[in-house]
C-alpha positions in Angstrom: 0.9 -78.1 -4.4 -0.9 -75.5 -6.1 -2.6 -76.1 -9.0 -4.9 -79.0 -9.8 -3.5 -82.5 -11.3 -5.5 -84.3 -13.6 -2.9 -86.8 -14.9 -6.0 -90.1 -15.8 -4.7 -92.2 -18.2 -1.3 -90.5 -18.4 1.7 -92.7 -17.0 4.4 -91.3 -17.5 3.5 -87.8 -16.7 2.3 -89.4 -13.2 5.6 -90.7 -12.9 6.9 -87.5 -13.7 5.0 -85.2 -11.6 5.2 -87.6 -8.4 9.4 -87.5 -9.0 9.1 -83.7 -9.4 6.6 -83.2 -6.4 8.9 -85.6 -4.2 12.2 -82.8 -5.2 10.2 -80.2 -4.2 10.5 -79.1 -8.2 8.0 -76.2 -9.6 6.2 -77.6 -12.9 3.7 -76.3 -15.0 1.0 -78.5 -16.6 0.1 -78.0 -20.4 -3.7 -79.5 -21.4 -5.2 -79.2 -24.9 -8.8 -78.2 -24.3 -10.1 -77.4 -27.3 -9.2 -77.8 -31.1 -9.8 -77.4 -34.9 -8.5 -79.1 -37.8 -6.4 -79.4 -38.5 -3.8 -79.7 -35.8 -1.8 -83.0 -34.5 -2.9 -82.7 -30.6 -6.0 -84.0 -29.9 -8.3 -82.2 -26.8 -6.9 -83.9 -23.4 -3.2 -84.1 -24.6 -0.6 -83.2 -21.6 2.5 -82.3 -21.3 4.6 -81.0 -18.5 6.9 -78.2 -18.4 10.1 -77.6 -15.8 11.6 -74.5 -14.6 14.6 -75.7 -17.1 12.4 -75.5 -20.2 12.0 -79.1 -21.0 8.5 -80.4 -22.1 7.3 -84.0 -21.3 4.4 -85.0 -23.0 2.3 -83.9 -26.1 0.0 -80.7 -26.8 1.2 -80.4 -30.6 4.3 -80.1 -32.9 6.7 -77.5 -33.7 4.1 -74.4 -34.1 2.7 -75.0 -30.2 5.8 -76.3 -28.4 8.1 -73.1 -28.5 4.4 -71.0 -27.2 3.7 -73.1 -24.5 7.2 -73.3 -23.1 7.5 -69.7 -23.2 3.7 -69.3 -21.6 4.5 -72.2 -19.0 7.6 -70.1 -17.8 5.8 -67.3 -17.7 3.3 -68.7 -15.5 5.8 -70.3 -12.6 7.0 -66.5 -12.8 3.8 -64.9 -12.2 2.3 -68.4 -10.2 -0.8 -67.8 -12.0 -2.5 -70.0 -14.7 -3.4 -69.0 -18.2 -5.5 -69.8 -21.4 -3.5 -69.8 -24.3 -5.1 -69.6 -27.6 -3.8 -70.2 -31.0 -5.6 -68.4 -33.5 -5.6 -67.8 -37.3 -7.3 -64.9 -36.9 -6.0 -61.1 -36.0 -5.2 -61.4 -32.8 -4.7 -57.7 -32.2 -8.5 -57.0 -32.7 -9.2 -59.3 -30.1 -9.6 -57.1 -26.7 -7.5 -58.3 -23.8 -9.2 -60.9 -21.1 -7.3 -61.3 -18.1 -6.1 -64.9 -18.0 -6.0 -65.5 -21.8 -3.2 -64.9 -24.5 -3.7 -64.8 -27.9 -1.3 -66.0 -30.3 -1.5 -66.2 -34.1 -1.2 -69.2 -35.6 0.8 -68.8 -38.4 1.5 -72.8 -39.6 1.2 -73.6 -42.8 -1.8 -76.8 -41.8 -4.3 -73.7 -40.5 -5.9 -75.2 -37.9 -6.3 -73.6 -34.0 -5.5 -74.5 -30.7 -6.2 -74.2 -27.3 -4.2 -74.9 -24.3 -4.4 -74.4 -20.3 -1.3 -73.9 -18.4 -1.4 -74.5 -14.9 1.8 -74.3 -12.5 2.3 -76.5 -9.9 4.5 -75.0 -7.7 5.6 -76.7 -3.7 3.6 -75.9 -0.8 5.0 -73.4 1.5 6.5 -74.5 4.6 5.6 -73.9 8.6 8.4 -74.2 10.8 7.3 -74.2 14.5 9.9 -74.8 17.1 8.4 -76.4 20.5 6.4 -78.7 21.6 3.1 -77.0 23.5 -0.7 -77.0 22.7 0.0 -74.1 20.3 2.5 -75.4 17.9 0.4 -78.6 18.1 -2.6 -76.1 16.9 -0.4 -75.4 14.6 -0.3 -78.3 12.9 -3.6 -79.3 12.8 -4.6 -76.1 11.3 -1.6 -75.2 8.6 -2.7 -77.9 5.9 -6.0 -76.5 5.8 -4.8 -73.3 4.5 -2.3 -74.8 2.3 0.8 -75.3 4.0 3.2 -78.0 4.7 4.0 -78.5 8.1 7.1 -79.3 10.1 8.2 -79.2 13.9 11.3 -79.4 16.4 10.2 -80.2 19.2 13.7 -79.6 21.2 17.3 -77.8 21.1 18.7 -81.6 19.7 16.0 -81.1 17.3 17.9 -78.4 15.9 21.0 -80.2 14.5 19.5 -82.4 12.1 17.9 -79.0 10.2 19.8 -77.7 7.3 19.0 -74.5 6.8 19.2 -73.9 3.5 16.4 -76.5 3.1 14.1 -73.4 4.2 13.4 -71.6 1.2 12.3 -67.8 1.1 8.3 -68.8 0.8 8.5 -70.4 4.2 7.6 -69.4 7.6 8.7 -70.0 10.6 7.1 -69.8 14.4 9.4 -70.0 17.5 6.6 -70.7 20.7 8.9 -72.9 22.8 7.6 -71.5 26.0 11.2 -70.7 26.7 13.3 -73.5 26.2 15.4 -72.8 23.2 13.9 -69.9 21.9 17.6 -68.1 20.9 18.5 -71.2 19.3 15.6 -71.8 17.5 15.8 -67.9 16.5 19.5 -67.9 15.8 18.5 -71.2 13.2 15.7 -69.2 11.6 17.9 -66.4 11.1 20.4 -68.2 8.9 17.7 -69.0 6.4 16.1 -66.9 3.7 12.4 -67.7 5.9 10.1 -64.6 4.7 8.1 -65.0 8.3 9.9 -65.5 11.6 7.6 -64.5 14.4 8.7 -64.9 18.7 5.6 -65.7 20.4 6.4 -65.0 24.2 5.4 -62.3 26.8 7.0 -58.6 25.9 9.7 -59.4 28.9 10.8 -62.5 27.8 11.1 -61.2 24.2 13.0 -58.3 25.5 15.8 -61.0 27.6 15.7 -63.4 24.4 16.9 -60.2 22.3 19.4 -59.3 24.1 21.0 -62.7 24.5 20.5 -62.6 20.5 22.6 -59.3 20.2 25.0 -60.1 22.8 26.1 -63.2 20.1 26.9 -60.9 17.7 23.8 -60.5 15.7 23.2 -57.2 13.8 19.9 -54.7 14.3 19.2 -55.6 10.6 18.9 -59.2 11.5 16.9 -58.6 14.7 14.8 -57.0 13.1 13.1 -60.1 11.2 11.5 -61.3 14.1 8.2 -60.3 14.9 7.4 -59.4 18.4 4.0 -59.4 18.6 3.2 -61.5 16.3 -0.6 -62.4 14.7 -3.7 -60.7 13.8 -5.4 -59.3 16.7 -8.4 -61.3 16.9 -9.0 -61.0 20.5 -7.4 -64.3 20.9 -7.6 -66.0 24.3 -6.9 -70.3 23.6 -3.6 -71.7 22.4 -6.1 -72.5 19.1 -7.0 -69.0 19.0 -3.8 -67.7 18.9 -2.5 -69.9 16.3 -5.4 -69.4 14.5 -4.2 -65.2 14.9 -1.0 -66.4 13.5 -2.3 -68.5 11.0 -4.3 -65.5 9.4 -1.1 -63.5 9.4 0.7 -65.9 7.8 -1.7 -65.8 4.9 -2.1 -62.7 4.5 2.0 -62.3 4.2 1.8 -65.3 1.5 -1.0 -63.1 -0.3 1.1 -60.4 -0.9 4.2 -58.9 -2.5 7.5 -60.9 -1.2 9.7 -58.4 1.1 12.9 -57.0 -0.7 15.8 -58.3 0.9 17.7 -56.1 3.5 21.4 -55.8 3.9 22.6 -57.5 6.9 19.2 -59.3 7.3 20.7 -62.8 7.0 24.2 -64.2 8.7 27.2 -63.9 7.0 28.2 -67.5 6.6 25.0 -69.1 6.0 25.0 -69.8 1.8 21.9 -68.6 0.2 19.9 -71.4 -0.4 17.6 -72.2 -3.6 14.8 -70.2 -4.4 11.2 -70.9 -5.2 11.1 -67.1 -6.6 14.2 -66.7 -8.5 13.0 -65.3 -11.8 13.6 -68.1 -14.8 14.8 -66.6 -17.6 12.6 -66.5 -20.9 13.4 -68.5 -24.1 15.3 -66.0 -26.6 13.1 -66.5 -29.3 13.1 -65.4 -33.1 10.4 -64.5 -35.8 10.3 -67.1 -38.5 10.5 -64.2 -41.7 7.8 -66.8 -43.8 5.2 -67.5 -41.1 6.0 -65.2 -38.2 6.0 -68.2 -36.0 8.6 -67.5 -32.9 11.1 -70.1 -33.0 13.2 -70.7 -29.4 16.6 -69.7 -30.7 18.5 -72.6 -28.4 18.5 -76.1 -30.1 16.5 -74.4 -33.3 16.4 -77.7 -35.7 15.9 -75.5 -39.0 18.2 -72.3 -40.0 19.6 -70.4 -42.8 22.4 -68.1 -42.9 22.3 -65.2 -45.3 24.5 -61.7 -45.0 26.5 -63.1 -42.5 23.3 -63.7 -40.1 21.3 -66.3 -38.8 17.6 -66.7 -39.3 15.3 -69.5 -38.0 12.2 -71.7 -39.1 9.4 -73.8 -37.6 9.5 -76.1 -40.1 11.5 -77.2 -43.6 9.2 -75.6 -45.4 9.7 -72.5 -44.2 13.3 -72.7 -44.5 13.1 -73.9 -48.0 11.0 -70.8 -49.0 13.3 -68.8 -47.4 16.4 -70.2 -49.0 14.8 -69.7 -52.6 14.9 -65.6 -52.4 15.9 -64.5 -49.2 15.4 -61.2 -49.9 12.4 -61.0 -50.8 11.5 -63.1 -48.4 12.5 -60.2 -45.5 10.7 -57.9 -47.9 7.9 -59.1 -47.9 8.1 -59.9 -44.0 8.6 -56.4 -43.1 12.1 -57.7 -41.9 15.5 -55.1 -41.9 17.2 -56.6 -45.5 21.1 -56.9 -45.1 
C-alpha cells in the first residue's frame, strides 16, 4: 500500500483499514498534528476517509469534517499527500507551498487546526505468466519496488483468472519460453493491464503474432504488447533481464497513465473497476455568516428564503441567518433575491 499506517492505539480504524486493504479499497488517512484552542480534536486524532466520502474516526466537528473529506478526495485523485491547515488568519496572503492548503477557519470557537492527509491506495500488480528462472526473478524482485506479485505458471493456470480482477495500474509479463504464450497474451489482452510486454526472440514473437491475428484480434489490440521489452541495460542473466524489465515497469508507473485507444481491448470483455476513475468532489456551499463550505448532501442545518436554499455549519449560523436574511447576504457579499 502506499502511504504509511500509523494506526497505535486506534481499534477500530485497524479494523477498518485491514477490511479495506483486504478489498483492495483506496483510503485516505486524516491525522491531527497540530492544534490551538480552542478546537474539539486533540493532536493524534484519526480518521479514515473512503473513495465514497464516508469518514471513520475523529479529527474535529462540523468546521473540519466537510475540509478534510473534500481534501482526502482530492488526494486519492492526485495519489499524493497533503497538509491541510486551518487558519484564522488571511489565508490569501499566505504564499502557496507545494503540499499544503490553506483554509480559513471561519467557526465561531476560533481556534486552528492542522491535519495530514495521506492516501492509501493498493499496490500495483505483476502478472507474469510461466514458470522459468526469469518470472521466478520476477518475483523475488517486484515487492522490492512496490508491487504485488502474482504468477500462472501453466495454460490450466489460465482458467481460474478473471480478468476483470486486473485493474488498469497492473502489469503484466508473458516469458513462458513458449508454452502458452497466445493464451497468456490473448488473457492479458481482455484486461484494462497498462503494461503487457512478450519477452521471446524476434522470430518467435513474430509466429506468436500472427497466430494472435489469425484469431481475430485487431492491429489496435496488437499493438499493446511490447516486443522488445525492458530497459537496455546490457542484460545478459535471467536476473538481469528482469531486473531490465523491472526498471521499465517503474518508470511506466512513474508517469502519466496511457489514454485509452479504440479497439485496444476485446469487445466482450466488461471493463473492470478502476483504481483511476476520477471520484467526484463534494458539491459544497458557502455558509453566508461564516463562509464555512458546507457539503450540500446530507447538510444537517438549512434555511430557505426566496424560494432558495442556503446552508450552515452549525445552528448558530442558521439562527443568525434566519433573523434578517437579507442583510445577512449583504453583508456576505452574497447575490440578494
Amino acid at each position: 500500500m502506499q502511504g504509511t499506517l500509523s494506526l497505535m492505539g486506534s481499534p477500530q480504524l485497524i479494523s477498518v483499514a485491514q477490511a479495506l486493504q483486504a478489498k483492495g479499497e483506496l483510503f485516505a488517512l486524516a491525522t491531527v498534528v497540530a492544534r490551538r484552542s480552542p478546537v474539539s480534536s486533540q493532536v493524534g486524532d484519526k480518521a479514515i476517509i473512503t473513495a465514497d466520502g464516508t469518514l471513520t474516526g475523529w479529527i474535529g466537528g462540523s468546521c473540519s469534517q466537510p475540509v478534510v473529506k473534500r481534501e482526502a478526495l482530492a488526494a486519492l485523485r492526485e495519489g499524493q499527500p497533503r497538509l491541510v491547515r486551518m487558519r484564522t488568519d488571511e489565508v490569501g496572503e499566505i504564499a502557496p507551498l507545494a503540499g499544503i492548503t490553506h483554509v480559513a477557519m471561519t467557526c465561531p470557537s476560533g481556534g486552528e487546526v492542522e491535519i495530514f492527509i495521506e492516501p492509501v491506495l493498493p499496490r500495483p500488480l505483476l502478472l507474469a505468466f510461466g514458470e522459468t528462472p526469469l518470472v521466478r526473478a520476477l518475483a523475488q524482485m517486484a515487492p522490492v519496488v512496490g508491487l504485488d506479485f502474482l504468477s500462472v505458471d501453466d495454460v490450466s493456470g489460465l482458467t481460474g483468472l478473471e480478468p476483470g480482477a486486473i485493474r488498469s495500474d497492473s502489469f503484466a509479463v508473458v516469458a513462458t519460453a513458449g508454452h502458452f504464450d497466445e493464451e497468456a497474451l490473448t488473457l492479458a489482452l481482455r484486461t484494462e493491464a497498462r503494461y503487457i510486454a512478450l519477452v521471446a526472440s524476434a522470430r518467435r514473437t513474430a509466429a506468436v503474432l500472427e497466430v494472435l491475428q489469425a484469431t481475430g484480434l485487431q492491429d489496435t489490440a496488437l499493438a499493446r504488447i511490447r516486443r522488445q521489452p525492458g530497459l537496455d541495460l546490457g542484460a545478459r542473466s535471467q536476473e538481469e533481464i528482469a531486473l531490465e524489465l523491472l526498471a521499465e515497469i517503474v518508470r511506466e508507473r512513474r508517469g502519466p497513465a496511457p489514454a485509452a485507444q479504440p479497439g485496444a481491448l476485446v469487445d466482450t470483455m466488461p471493463a473492470p473497476d478502476d483504481l483511476s476513475l476520477p471520484m467526484a468532489a463534494p458539491l459544497l456551499a458557502r455558509d453566508p455568516i461564516c463562509g464555512m463550505e458546507v457539503e450540500v448532501a446530507g447538510a444537517r442545518h438549512t434555511y430557505e428564503h426566496d424560494g432558495q436554499t442556503y446552508y450552515f455549519c452549525c445552528p448558530h449560523c442558521r439562527t443568525r441567518f434566519a433573523k434578517d436574511p437579507v442583510a445577512a447576504l449583504e453583508a456576505g457579499g452574497m447575490p440578494v433575491g
